[in-house]
C-alpha positions as CSV (number, residue, x, y, z in Angstrom):
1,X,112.4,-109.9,44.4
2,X,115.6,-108.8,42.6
3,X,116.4,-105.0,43.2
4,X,117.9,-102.6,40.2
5,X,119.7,-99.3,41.6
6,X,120.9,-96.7,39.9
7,X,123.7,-94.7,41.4
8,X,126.4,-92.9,39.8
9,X,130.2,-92.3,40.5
10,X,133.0,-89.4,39.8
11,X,135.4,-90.9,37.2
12,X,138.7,-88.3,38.2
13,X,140.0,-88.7,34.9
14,X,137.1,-87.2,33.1
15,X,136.0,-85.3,36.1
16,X,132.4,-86.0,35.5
17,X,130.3,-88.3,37.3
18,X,129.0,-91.6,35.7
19,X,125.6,-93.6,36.2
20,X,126.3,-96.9,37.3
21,X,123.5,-99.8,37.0
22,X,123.4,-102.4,40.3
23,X,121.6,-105.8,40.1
24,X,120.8,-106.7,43.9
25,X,119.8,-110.7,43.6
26,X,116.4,-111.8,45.4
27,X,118.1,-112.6,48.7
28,X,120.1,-109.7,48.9
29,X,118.4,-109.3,52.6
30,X,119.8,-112.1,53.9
31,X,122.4,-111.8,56.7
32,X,125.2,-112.7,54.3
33,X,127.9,-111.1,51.7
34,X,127.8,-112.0,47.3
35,X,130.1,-112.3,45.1
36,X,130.5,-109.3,42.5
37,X,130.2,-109.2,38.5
38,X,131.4,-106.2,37.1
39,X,130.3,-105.7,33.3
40,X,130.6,-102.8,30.8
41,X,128.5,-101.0,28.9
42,X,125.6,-100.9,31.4
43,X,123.1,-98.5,29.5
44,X,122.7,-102.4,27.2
45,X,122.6,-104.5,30.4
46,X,118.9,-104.3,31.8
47,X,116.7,-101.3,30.2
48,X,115.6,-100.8,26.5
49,X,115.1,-97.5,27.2
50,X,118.6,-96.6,27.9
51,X,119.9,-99.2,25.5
52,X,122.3,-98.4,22.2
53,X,120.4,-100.1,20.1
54,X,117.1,-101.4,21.7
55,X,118.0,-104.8,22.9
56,X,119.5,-105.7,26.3
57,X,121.4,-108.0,28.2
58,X,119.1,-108.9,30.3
59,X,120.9,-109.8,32.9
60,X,118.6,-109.4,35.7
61,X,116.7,-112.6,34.0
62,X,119.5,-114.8,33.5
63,X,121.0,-113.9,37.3
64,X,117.3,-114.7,38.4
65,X,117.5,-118.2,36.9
66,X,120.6,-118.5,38.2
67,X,119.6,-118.0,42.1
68,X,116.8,-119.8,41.1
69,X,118.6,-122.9,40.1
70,X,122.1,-122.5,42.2
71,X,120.6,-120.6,45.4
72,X,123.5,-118.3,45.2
73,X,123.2,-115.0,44.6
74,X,125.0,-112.5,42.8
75,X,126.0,-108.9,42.9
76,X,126.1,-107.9,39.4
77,X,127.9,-104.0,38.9
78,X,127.3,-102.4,35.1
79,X,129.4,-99.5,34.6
80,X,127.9,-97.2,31.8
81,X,130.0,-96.5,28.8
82,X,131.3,-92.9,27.9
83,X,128.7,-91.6,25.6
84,X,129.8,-91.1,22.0
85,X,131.2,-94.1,19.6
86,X,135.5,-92.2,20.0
87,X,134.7,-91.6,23.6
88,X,134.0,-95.1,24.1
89,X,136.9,-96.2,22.2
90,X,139.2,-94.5,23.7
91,X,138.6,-95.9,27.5
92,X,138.3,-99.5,26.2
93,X,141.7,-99.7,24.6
94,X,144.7,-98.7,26.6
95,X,146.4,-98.3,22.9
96,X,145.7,-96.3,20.2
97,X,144.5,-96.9,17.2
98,X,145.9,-94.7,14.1
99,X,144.1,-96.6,11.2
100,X,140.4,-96.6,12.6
101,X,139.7,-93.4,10.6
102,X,141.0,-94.9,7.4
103,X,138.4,-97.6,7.3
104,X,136.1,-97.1,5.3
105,X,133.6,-99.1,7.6
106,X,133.9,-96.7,9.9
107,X,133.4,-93.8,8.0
108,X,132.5,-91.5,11.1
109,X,135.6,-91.4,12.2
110,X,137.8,-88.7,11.8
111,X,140.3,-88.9,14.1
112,X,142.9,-91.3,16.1
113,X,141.1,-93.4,18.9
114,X,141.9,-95.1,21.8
115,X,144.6,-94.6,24.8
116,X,142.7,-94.2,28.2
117,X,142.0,-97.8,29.0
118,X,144.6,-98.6,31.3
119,X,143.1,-94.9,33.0
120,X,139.8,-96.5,32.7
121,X,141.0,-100.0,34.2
122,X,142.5,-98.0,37.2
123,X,139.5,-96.7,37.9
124,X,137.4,-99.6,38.2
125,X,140.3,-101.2,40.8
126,X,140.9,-97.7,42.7
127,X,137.7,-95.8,42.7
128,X,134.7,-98.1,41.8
129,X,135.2,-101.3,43.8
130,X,136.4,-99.8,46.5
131,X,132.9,-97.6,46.1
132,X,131.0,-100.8,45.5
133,X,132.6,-102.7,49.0
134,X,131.7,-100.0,51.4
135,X,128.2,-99.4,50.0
136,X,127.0,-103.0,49.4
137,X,127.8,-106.4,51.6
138,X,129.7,-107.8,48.8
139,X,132.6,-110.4,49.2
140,X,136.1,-109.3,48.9
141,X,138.0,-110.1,45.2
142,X,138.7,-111.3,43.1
143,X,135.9,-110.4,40.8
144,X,134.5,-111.4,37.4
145,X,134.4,-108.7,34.4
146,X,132.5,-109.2,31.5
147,X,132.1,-107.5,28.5
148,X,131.5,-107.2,24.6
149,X,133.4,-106.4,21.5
150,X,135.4,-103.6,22.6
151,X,133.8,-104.4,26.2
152,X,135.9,-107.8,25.7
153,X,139.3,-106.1,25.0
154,X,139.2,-103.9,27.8
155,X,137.9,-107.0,30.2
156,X,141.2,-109.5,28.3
157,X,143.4,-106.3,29.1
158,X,142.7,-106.3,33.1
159,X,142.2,-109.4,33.3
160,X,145.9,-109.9,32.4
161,X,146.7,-106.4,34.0
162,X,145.4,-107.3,37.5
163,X,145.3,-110.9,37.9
164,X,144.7,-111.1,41.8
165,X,141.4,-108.4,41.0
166,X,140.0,-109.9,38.4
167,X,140.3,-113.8,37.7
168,X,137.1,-114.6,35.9
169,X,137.3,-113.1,32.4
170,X,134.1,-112.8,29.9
171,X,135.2,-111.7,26.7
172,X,131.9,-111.5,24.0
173,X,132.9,-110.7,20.2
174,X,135.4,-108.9,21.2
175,X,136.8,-106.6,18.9
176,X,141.0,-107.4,19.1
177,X,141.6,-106.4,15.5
178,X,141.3,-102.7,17.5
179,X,145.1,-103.3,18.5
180,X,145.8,-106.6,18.1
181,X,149.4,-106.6,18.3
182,X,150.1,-104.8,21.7
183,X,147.4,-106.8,23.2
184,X,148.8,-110.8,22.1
185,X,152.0,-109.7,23.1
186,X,150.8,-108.6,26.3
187,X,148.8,-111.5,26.9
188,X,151.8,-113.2,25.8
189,X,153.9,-112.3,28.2
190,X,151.9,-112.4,31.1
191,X,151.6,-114.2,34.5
192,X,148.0,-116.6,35.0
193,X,146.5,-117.5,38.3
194,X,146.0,-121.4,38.4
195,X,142.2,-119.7,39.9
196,X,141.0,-117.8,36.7
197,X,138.7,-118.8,34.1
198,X,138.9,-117.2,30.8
199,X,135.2,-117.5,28.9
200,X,135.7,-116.7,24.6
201,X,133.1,-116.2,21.7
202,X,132.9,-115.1,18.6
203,X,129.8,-115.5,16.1
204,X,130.2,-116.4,12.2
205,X,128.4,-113.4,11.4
206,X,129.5,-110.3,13.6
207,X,129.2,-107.7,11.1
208,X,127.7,-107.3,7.5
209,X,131.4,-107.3,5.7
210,X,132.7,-111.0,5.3
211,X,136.6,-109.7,5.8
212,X,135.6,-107.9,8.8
213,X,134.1,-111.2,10.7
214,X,137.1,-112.8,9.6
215,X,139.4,-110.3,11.4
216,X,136.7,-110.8,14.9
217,X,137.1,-114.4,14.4
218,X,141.3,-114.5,13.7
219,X,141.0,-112.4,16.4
220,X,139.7,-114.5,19.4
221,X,141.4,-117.5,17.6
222,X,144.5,-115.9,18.5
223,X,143.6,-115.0,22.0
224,X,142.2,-118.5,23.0
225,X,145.9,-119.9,21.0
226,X,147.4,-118.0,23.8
227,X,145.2,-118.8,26.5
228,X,145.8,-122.8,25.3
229,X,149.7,-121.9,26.5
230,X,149.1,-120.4,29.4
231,X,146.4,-122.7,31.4
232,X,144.7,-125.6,31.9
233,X,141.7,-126.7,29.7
234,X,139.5,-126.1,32.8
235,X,140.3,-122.9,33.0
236,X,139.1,-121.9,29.5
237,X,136.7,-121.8,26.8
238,X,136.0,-120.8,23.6
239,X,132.5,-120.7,22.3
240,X,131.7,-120.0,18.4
241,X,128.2,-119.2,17.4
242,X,127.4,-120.2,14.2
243,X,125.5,-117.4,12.5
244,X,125.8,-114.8,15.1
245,X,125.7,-111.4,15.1
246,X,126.9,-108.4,17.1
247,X,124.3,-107.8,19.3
248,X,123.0,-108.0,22.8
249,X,120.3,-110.4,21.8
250,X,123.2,-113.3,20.8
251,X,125.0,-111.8,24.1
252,X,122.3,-112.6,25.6
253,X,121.5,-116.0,24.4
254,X,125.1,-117.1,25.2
255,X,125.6,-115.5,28.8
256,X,123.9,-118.1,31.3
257,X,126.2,-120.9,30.0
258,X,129.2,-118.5,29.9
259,X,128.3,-117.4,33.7
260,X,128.2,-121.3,35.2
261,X,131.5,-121.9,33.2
262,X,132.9,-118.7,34.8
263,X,131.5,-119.7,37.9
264,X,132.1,-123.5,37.5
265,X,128.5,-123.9,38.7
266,X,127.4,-127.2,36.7
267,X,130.4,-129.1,37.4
């Protein structure tokens, strides 16, 4: 039986402490180590009740069928997101965005947002792996990170930040309209391990404002241009869903396949 802990961890830069969400797999007694999965946004990951919007992940299911069909098992690490839509915003873009508060579909926003991801990204290398090695029997890096919309464009940014941490790169609906520029040319410019595998979608209908899923889908279509530059077709895919949303349900739906590509399991 798969095990779900909740622990939490200081995050210096904030100076608070943070919950985060641990999937143990069914085997997790055996005398062995697992590879780890580190996602975002944990509070959406494996509980309704703690969920932004009352639907989930469920990742604890989908990493089930996956032991259950692969007999490997997998640690999988959900880091909770900063409470508060700017607060979120701001760690999951290492640039700012001065336009946000302009848009009229965003209307609660007042202010600038943005600027602390590459604070946030140092974290998870300096402080929460390091946390996560000596408390669990995990295997040493790299690792896989995985996340959604703006989950995505912080997971794309240390995935090209820290190449030899993380080399297996799950980027859901992710939102690089938020500051698209920095980001390509980052990505751009960049150095690729021949090891990493770099997992895109985008759905046809992210939002309820037709101009707005164009910029999601121009967005990933740029990324995945880059990505066609950079490494081989193995290493990367690109995934659209046709009529889906922006939601942890069509997260959901898409992540088992997305994990085995990762993860090159059904090759």
């Amino acid at each position: 039986m798969h095990k779900i802990i909740i622990d939490e961890i200081y995050v210096p830069y904030l100076d608070h402490k943070r919950p985060i969400r641990i999937y143990l797999p069914p085997n997790y007694d055996d005398n062995t180590a697992f590879p780890v999965v580190y996602m975002h946004d944990a509070q959406n990951l494996f509980d309704t009740a703690t969920s932004s919007y009352g639907a989930i992940w469920d990742i604890h299911d989908h990493m089930n069928a996956i032991y259950s069909h692969y007999k490997q098992g997998y640690i999988v690490v959900g880091i909770d997101n900063h409470e508060g839509r700017n607060n979120r915003l701001n760690e999951y873009s290492p640039w700012v965005n001065t336009t946000l508060k302009d848009n009229t579909y965003y209307s609660d926003i007042q202010e600038d947002v943005g600027g602390l991801g590459e604070k946030y990204v140092n974290f998870l290398v300096n402080d929460l792996i390091p946390y996560i090695n000596k408390q669990y029997k995990t295997l040493s890096g790299p690792y896989a990170l995985i996340g959604s919309s703006m989950g995505g464009f912080i997971s794309l940014y240390a995935g090209v930040k820290y190449p030899e941490i993380f080399n297996k790169i799950g980027a859901f609906s992710t939102a690089v309209w938020f500051a698209e520029k920095p980001l390509l040319e980052l990505m751009e410019n960049s150095q690729y391990s021949k090891n990493s595998q770099w997992y895109l979608d985008i759905g046809t209908k992210e939002t309820s404002n037709e101009a707005f899923d164009a910029l999601y889908m121009e967005g990933t279509q740029k990324v995945y241009e880059i990505l066609e530059k950079k490494v081989q077709p193995s290493q990367r895919k690109l995934v659209i869903d046709d009529g889906g949303i922006h939601n942890e349900r069509d997260w959901s739906k898409r992540f088992y396949k997305a994990f085995e590509f990762l993860y090159q399991l059904n090759q």
